[in-house]
C-alpha positions in Angstrom: -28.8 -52.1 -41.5 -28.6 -54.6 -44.4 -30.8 -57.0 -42.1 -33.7 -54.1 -42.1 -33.2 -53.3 -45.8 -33.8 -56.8 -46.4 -37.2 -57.0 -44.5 -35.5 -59.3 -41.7 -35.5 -56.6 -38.6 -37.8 -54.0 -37.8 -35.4 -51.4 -37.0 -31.6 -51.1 -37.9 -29.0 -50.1 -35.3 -24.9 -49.0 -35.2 -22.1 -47.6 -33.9 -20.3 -45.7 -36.3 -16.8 -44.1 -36.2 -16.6 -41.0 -38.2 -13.7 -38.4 -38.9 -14.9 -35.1 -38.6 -14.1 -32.1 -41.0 -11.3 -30.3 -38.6 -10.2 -34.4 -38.2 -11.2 -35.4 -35.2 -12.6 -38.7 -34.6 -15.9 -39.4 -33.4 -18.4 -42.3 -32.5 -22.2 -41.8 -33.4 -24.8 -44.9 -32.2 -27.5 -45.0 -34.9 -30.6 -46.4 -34.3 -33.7 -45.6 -36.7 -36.5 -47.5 -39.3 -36.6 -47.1 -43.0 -39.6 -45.4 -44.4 -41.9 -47.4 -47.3 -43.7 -45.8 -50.2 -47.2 -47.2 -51.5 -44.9 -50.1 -53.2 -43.4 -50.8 -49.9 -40.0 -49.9 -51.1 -37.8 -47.9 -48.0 -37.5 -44.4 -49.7 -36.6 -42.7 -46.7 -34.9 -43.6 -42.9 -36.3 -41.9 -39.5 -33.9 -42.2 -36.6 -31.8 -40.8 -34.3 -28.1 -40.3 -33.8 -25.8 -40.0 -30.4 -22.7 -39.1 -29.8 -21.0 -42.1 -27.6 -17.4 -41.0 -27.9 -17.1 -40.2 -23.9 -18.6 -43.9 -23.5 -16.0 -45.6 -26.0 -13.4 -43.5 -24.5 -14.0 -45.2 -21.2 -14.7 -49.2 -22.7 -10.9 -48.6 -24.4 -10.0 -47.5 -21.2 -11.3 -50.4 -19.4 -10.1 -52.8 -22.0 -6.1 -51.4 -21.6 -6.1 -51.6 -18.3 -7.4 -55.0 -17.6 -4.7 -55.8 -20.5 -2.5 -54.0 -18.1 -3.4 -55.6 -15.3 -3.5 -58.9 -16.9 0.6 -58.5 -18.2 1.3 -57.2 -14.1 -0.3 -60.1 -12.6 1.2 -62.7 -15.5 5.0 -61.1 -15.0 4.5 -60.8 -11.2 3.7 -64.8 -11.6 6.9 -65.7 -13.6 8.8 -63.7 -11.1 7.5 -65.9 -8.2 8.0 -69.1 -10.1 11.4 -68.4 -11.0 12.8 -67.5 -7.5 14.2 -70.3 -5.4 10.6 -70.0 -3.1 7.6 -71.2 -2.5 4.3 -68.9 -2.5 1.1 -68.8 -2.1 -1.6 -66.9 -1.5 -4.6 -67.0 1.3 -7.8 -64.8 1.2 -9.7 -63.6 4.1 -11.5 -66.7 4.4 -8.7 -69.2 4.5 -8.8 -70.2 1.0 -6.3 -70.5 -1.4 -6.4 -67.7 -4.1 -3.3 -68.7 -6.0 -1.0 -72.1 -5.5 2.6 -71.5 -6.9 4.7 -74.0 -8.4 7.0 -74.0 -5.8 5.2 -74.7 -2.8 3.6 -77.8 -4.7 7.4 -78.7 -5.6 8.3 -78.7 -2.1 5.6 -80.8 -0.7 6.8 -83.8 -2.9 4.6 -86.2 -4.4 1.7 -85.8 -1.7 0.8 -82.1 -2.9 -1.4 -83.4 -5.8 -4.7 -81.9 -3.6 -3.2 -79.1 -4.0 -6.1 -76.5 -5.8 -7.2 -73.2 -6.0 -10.1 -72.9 -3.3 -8.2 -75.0 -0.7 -8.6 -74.1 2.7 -5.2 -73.5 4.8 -6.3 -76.3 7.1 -6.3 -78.9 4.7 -2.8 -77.7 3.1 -1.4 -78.0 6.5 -2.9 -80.9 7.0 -1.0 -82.3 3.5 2.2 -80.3 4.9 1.9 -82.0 8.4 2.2 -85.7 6.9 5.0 -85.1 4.3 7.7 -83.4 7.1 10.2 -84.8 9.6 9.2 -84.6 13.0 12.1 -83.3 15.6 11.7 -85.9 18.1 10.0 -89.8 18.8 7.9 -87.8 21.1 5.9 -85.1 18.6 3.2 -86.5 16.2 1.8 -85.0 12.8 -1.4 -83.8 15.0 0.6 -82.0 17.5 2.2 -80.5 14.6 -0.4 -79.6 13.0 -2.1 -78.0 16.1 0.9 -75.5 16.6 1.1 -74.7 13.3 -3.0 -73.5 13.3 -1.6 -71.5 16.5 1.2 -70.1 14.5 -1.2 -69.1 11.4 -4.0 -67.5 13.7 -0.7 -65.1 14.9 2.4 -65.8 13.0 5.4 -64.4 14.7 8.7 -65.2 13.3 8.8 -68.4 11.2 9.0 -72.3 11.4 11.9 -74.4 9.8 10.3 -77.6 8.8 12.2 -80.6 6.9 10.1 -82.6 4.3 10.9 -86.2 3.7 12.9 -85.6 0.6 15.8 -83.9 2.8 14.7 -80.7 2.1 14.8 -77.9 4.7 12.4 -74.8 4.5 11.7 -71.8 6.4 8.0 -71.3 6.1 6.8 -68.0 6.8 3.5 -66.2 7.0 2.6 -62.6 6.6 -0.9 -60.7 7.1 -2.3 -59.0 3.9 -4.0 -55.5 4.0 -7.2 -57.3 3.4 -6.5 -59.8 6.5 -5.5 -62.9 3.8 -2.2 -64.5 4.5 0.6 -64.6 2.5 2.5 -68.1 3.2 6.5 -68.4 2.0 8.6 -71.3 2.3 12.4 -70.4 1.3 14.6 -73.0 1.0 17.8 -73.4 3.5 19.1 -76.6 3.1 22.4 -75.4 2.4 21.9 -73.3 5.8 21.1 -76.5 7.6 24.0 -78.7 6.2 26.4 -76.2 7.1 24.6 -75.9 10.6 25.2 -79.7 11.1 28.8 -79.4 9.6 30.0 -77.0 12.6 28.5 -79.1 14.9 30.0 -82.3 14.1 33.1 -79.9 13.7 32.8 -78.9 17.1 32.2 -82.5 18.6 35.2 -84.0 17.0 37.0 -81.4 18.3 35.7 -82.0 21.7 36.1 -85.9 21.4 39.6 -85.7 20.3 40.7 -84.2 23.7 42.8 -81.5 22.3 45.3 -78.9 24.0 42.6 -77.3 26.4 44.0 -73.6 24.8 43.8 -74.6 21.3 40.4 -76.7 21.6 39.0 -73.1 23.1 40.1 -71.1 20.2 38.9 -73.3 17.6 36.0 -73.8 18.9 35.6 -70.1 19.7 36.5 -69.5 15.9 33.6 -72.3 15.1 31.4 -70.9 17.1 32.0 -67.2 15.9 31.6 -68.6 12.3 28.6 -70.3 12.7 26.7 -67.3 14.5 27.8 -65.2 11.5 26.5 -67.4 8.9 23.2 -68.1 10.6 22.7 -64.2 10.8 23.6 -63.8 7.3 20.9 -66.9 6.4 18.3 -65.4 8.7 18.8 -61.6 7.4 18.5 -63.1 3.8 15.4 -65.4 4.8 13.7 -62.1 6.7 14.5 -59.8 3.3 12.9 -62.5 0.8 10.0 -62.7 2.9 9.3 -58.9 2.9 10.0 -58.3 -0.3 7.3 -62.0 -1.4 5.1 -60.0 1.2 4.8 -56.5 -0.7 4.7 -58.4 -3.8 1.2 -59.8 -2.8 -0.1 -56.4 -1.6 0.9 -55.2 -5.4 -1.0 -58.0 -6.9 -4.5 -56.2 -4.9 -4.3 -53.7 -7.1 -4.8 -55.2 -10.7 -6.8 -58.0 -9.3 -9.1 -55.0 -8.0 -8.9 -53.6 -11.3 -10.0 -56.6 -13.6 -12.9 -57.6 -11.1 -14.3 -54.0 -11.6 -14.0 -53.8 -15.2 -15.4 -57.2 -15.0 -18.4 -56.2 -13.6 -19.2 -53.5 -15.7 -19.5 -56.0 -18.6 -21.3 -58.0 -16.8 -24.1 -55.3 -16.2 -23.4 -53.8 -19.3 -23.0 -50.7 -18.0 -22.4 -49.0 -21.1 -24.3 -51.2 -23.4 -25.0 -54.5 -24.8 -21.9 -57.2 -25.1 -20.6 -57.9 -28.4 -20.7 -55.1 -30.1 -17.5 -55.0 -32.5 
């Protein structure tokens, strides 16, 4: 208004936020021309006045829940990153929507490609030359061809060991929105133990014990390893579930700050920048 007082705009305009007599607040968008005398001095203003209050009602609106969503999607973030897992997040068309620490972490030093936009063939491709092979025979592209055939219809999971001495179960999950959710959990300790019976076992076997007391030991070794790998496995199968839901949860702001988005981008309810 100043600027059209001064001469420098033809026209003033504002949004105003009044209290009303019973003390109700209001907003009024003013938009009008002052009115010059023979002197050319403004002596009176022409214009118009709306009430926008429905329209600011649903900018605030818009504003707190992106804020919302932007706090869900920041603490369901830290929550992935502090868990003992790796995480991340595929869209529909195989590219990577959000790349965890974790996951980076357990590739080792070769996971520097590593990127938002990567496509899951060139991560597995990345994954495919930083693991242990099981035998002389396999090679990274076989590998890397069973693992495509795994993502196309993942079933179950795939325990892969990196060249740190690492051990992971990598597991993938289909999103509502046909992404792919990919989890590697780290078993390690699983697999030590695993290796731990089993030398167990072969000592006993080696050493040629009484044949009734090299049966029950070994029947007690075996008892005890098929109750810790169903422990490991049941833990393994409820932290991918629960990593699983997590990434349907994440839809929902994410759908929420892309509308919001593009309302102020087609400035829906106005111009941008207004205070």
């Amino acid at each position: 208004m100043t600027e059209h007082h001064r001469g420098h705009r033809d026209f003033y305009e504002a949004e105003l936020h009044l209290k009303r007599k019973d003390g109700t607040w209001s907003w009024l968008f003013v938009r009008g021309r002052g009115v010059t005398d023979e002197n050319g001095q403004i002596c009176r203003v022409a214009g118009a006045a709306f009430d926008i209050s429905k329209r600011k009602e649903i900018e605030y609106a818009g504003v707190d829940a992106e804020a919302r969503a932007r706090r869900s999607q920041d603490r369901l973030a830290d929550a992935i990153n502090v868990s003992a897992d790796g995480f991340a997040l595929f869209n529909a068309g195989d590219m990577l929507e959000k790349p965890y620490e974790k996951v980076s972490g357990a590739l080792g030093q070769d996971s520097v490609g590593i990127h938002t936009g990567i496509r899951y063939a060139e991560l597995i491709a990345i994954l495919a030359e930083t693991i242990v092979l099981e035998n002389e025979d396999e090679t990274s592209s076989n590998w890397f061809d069973r693992q495509m055939a795994y993502h196309a219809s993942p079933e179950g999971s795939v325990v892969i060991q990196t060249s740190a001495g690492r051990w992971y179960n990598l597991t993938e999950r289909k999103t509502n929105d046909d992404g792919t959710v990919l989890m590697l959990s780290d078993v390690t300790a699983m697999q030590l133990a695993e290796q731990d019976l089993q030398n167990r076992v072969l000592d006993l076997q080696t050493a040629k014990l009484v044949p009734d007391q090299q049966s029950e030991q070994l029947q007690s070794l075996a008892e005890q390893f098929a109750a810790a790998k169903e422990e490991a496995d049941a833990a393994s199968s409820t932290k991918s579930e629960i990593l699983a839901n997590m990434s349907h949860e994440l839809r929902t702001p994410f759908n929420a700050v892309m509308g919001f988005s593009e309302m102020i981008k087609n400035e829906l309810f106005g111009p941008v920048g207004v205070e």
